[in-house]
C-alpha positions as CSV (number, residue, x, y, z in Angstrom):
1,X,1.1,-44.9,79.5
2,X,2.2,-47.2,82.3
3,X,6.0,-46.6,83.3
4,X,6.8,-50.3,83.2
5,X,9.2,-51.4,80.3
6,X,11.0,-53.7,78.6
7,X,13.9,-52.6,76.9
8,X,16.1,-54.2,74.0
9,X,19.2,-52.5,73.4
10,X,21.4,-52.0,70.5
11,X,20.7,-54.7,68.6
12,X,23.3,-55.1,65.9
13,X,22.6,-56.7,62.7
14,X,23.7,-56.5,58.9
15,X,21.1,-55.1,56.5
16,X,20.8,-53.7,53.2
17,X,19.3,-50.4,53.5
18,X,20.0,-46.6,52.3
19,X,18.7,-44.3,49.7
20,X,22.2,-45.0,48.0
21,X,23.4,-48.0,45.3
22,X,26.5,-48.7,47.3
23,X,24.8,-49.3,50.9
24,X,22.3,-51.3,49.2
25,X,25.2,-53.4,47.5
26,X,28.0,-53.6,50.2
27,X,25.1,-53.5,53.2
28,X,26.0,-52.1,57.0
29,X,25.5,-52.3,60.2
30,X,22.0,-51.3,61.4
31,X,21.4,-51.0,65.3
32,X,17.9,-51.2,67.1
33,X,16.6,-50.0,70.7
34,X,13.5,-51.0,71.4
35,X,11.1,-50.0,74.3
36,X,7.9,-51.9,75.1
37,X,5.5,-50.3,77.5
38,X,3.0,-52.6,79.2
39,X,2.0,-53.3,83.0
40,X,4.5,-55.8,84.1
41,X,3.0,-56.2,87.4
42,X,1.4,-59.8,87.3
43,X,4.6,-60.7,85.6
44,X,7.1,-59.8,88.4
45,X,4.5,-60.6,91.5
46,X,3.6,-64.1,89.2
47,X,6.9,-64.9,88.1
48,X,4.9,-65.5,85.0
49,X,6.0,-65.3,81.2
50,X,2.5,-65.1,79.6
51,X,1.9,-61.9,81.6
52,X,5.2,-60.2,80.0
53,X,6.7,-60.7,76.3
54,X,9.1,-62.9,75.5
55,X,12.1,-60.6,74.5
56,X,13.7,-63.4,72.2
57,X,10.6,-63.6,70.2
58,X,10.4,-59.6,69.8
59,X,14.5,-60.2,69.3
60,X,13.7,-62.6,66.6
61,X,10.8,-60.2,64.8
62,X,13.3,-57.3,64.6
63,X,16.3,-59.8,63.1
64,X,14.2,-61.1,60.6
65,X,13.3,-57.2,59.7
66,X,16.5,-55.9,59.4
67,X,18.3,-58.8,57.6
68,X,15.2,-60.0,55.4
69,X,14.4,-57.0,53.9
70,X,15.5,-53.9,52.5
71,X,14.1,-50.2,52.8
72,X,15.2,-46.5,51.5
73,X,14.7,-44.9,54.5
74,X,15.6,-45.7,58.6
75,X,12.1,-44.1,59.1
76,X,10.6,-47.4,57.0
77,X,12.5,-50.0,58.9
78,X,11.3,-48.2,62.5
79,X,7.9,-47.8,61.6
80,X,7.5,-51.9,60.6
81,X,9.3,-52.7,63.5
82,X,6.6,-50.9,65.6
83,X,3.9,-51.8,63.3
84,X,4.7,-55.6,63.5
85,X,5.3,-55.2,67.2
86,X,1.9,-53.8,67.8
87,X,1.1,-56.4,65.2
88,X,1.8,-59.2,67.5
89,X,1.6,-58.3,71.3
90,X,-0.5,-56.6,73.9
91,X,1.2,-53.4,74.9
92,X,0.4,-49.7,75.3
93,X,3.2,-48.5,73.5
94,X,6.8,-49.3,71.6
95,X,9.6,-46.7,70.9
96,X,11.8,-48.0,68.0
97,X,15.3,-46.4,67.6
98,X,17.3,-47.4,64.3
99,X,21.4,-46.1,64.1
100,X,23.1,-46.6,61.0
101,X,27.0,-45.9,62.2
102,X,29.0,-43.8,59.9
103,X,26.2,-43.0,57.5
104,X,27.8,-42.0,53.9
105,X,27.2,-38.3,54.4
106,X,31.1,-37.1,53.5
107,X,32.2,-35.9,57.1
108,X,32.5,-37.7,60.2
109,X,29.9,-38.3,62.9
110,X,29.2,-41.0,64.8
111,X,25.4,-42.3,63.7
112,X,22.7,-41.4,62.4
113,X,19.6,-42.1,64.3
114,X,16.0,-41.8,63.8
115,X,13.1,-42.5,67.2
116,X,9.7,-43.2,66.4
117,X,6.9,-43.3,68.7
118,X,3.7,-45.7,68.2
119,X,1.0,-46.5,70.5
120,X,-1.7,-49.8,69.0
121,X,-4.3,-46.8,68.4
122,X,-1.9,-44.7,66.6
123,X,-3.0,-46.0,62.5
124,X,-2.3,-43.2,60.4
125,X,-3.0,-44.9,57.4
């Protein structure tokens, strides 16, 4: 895997997403890092966008994810944001972290997070 990356970081959006009634109801705050691995050398030599990925497109894909639809689990809203990702672009791998802040879990703790890991070769369906 090629050390070049493009990163998106904490992307905040609302969503509608939790194993319980209430988060599904009254919805939260859901935020996203993304990391895309490709070779970003004909990009930054070129100057040129169609050798990179345009970051406001990718932006766009995970908005429309978060807000669009809704999922049980933060494991099911990483996993389609790699999946569609890989889906749509040329890249050797994508790490997709999803933080739900204060997750309903009766204490206090700052996030919950889950990190998934996905290269294009990686279907384990």
């Amino acid at each position: 895997v090629t050390a070049d990356k493009l990163i998106l970081k904490n992307m905040i959006f609302y969503g509608y997403h939790g194993a319980f009634a209430a988060e599904k109801e009254l919805g939260q705050r859901i935020e996203v890092d993304v990391e895309l691995y490709l070779d970003l050398f004909q990009a930054g030599a070129n100057d040129d966008l169609e050798a990179s990925i345009n970051y406001a497109e990718v932006y766009t894909l995970i908005k429309d994810i978060v807000e669009e639809k809704e999922f049980n689990l933060m494991e099911a809203i990483a996993h389609t944001i790699a999946d569609q990702i890989i889906s749509a672009y040329t890249l050797e791998q994508v790490i997709v972290k999803v933080r739900k802040p204060d997750p309903p879990v009766g204490g206090i703790m700052d996030y919950f997070e889950v990190e998934i890991c996905r290269q294009p070769t990686s279907n384990r369906l």
